[in-house]
C-alpha positions as CSV (number, residue, x, y, z in Angstrom):
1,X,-80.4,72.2,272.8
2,X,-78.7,73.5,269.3
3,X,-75.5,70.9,270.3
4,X,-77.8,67.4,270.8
5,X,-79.0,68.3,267.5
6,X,-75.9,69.0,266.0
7,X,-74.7,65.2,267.2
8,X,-78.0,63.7,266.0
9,X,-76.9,65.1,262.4
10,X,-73.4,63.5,262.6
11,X,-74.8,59.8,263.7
12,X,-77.4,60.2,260.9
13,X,-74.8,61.1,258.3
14,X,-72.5,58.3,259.7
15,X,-75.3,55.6,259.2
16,X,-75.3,57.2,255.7
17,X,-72.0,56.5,254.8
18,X,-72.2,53.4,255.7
19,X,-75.1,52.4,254.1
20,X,-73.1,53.4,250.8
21,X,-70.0,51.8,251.1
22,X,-71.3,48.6,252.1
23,X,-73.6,49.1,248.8
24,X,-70.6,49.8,246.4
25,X,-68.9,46.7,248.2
26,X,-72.2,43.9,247.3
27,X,-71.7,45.9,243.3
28,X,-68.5,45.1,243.3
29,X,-69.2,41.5,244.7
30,X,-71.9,41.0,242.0
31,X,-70.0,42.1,238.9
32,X,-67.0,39.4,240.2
33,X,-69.1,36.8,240.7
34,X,-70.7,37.9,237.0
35,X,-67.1,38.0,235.9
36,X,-65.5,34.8,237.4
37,X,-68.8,33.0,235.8
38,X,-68.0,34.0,232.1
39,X,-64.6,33.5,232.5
40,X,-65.5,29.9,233.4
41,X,-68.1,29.4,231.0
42,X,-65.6,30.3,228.4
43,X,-63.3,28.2,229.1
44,X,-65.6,25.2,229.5
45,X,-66.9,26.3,225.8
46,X,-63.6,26.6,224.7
47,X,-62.4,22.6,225.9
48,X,-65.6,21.4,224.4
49,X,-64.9,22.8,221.0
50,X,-61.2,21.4,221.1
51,X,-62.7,17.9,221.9
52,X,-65.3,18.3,219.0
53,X,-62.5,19.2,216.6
54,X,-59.9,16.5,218.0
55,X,-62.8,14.4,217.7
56,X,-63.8,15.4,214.3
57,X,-59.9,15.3,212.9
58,X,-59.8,11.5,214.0
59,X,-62.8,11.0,212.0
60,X,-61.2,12.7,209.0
61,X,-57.8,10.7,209.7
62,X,-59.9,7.4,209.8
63,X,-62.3,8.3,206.6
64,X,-59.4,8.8,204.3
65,X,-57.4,6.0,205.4
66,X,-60.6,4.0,204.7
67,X,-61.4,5.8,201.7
68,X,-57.5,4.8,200.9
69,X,-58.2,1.1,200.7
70,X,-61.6,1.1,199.1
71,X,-62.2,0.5,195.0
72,X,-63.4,4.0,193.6
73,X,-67.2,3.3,192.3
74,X,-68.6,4.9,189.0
75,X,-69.9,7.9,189.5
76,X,-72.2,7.9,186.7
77,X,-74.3,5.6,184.4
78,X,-71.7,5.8,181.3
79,X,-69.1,5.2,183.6
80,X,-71.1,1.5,184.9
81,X,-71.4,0.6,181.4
82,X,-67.9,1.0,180.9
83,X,-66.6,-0.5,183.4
84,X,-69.1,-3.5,182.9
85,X,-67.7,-3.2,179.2
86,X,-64.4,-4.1,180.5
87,X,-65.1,-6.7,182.7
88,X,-67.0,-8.4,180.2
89,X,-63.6,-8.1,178.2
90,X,-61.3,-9.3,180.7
91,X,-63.7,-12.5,180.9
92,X,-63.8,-13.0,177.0
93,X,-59.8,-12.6,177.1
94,X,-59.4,-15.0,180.1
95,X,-61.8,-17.6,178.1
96,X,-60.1,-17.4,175.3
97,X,-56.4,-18.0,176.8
98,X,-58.4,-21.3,179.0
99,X,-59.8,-22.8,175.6
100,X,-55.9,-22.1,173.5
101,X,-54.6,-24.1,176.6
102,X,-57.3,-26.9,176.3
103,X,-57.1,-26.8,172.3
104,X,-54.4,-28.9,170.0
105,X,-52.6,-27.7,167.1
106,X,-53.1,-29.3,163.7
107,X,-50.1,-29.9,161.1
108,X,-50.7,-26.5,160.2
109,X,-49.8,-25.3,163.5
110,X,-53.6,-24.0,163.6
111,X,-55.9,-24.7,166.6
112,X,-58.3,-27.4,166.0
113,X,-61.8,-25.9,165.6
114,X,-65.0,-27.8,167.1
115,X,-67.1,-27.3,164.5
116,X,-70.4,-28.4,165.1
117,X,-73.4,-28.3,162.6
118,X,-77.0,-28.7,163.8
119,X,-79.8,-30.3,161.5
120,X,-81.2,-28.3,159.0
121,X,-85.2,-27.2,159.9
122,X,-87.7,-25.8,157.6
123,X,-89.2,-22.3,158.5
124,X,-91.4,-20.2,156.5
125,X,-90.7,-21.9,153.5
126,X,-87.3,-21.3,153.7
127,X,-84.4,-23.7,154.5
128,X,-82.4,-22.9,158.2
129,X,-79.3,-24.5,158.6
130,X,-77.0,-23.3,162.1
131,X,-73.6,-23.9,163.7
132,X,-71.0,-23.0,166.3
133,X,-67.0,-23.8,166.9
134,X,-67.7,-24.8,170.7
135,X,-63.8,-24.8,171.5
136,X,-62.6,-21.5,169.9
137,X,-63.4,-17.6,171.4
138,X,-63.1,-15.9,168.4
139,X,-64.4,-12.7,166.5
140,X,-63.2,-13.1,163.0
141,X,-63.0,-16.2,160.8
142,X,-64.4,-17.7,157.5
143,X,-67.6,-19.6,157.9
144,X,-68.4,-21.5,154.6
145,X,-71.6,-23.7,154.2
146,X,-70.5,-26.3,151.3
147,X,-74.3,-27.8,149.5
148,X,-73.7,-30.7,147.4
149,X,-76.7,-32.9,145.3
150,X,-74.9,-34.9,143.1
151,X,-72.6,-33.3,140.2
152,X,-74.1,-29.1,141.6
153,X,-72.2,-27.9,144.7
154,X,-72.5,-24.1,145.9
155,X,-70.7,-22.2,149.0
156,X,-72.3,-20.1,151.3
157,X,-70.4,-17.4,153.3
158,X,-71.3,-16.6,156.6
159,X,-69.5,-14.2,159.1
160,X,-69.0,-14.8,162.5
161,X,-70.9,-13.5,165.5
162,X,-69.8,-12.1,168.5
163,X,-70.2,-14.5,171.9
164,X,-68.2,-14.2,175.2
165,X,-68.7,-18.5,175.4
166,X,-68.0,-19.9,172.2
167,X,-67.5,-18.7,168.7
168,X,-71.0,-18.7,166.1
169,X,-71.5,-18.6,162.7
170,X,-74.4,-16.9,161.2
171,X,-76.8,-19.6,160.3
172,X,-77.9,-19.9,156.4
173,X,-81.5,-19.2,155.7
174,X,-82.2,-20.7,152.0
175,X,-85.7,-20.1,149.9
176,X,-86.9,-23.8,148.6
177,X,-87.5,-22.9,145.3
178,X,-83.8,-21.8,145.2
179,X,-82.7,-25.4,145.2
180,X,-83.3,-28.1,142.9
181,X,-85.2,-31.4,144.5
182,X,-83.7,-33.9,145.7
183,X,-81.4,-35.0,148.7
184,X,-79.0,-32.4,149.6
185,X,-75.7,-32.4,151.9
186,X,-74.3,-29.5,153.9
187,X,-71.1,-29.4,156.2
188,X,-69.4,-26.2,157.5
189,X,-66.0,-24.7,157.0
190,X,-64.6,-22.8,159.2
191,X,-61.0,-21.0,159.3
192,X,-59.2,-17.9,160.9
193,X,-55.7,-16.8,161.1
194,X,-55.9,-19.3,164.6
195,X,-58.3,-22.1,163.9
196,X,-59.6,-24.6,161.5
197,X,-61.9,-27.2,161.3
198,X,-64.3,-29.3,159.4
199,X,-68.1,-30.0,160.7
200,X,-69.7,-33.5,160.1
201,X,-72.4,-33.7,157.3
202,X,-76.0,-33.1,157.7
203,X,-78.8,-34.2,154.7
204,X,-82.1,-32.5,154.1
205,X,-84.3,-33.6,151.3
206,X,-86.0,-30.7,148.8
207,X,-89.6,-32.0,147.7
């Protein structure tokens, strides 16, 4: 009787031993399988983020070989005004060399000014009389109103005012009771170290 149990024992601690190494086996299955998985993982991660970044570097490759070809624009408001400055410059100065080409010399080797004088008005009581050199760009020049009524002539100096078309003299403004009555006639002078040039006569009449 003692022997039957003794072999009892032995299958029981047989079916033990068993049960324990096929355990530690599946543990050791599971933490592989746990293993091989990150290590893919990683290296799927790992050829994403290269294609991102190759991705990314063409990007910056084709950005700053745009960028490369591309007009740098003002960054800020003084920097618009002047830039417009000097484009409204360049214009001026490319005007200015057109009209020289368009405009003949006189004896005096002096361009021949335009000078056109527009009919006195009366505003205010006061007497307006206008002009402008229609050929000639200029910014500086001698701009002299000639009066005349009979044996009493006066001169009235004008300066010139800036104008990216043509070149204008500041218009006379004369009080009535300045002047005597009678029939008066203006024309304009005009001269600069470049350009001359007489205006045709106006008349007004001073009651």
């Amino acid at each position: 009787m003692a022997t039957k149990k003794y072999k009892r024992k032995q299958k029981k601690n047989g079916f033990s031993i068993l049960g324990i190494i096929g355990a530690i086996l599946l543990v050791a299955g599971i933490c592989f399988g746990a293993l091989l998985g990150w290590r893919l993982y990683n290296e799927n991660t790992s050829s994403t983020d290269s294609t991102v970044s190759t991705k990314q570097e063409n990007k910056n490759q084709e950005d700053a070989s745009s960028g490369s070809t591309k007009t740098a624009e003002p960054e800020n408001e003084e920097e618009k005004k002047t830039t417009a400055g000097n484009d409204a410059k360049a214009k001026t100065d490319e005007l200015e060399k057109q009209l020289a080409a368009e405009v003949e010399k006189n004896e005096n080797g002096l361009k021949n000014a335009n000078v056109v004088l527009n009919e006195p008005y009366e505003a205010e009581g006061k007497i307006i009389i206008s002009s402008t050199i229609t050929n000639i760009v200029e910014t500086e020049g001698d701009c002299n109103y000639i009066f005349t009524n009979n044996s009493t002539t006066f001169t009235k100096k004008t300066r010139v005012l800036p104008n990216a078309k043509n070149t204008v003299c500041e218009a006379v403004m004369l009080e009535k009771g300045s002047l005597n009555a009678g029939q008066w006639k203006v024309r304009l002078e005009y001269k600069s170290n470049y350009a001359e040039g007489v205006s045709g006569t106006q008349t007004f009449t001073i009651k």
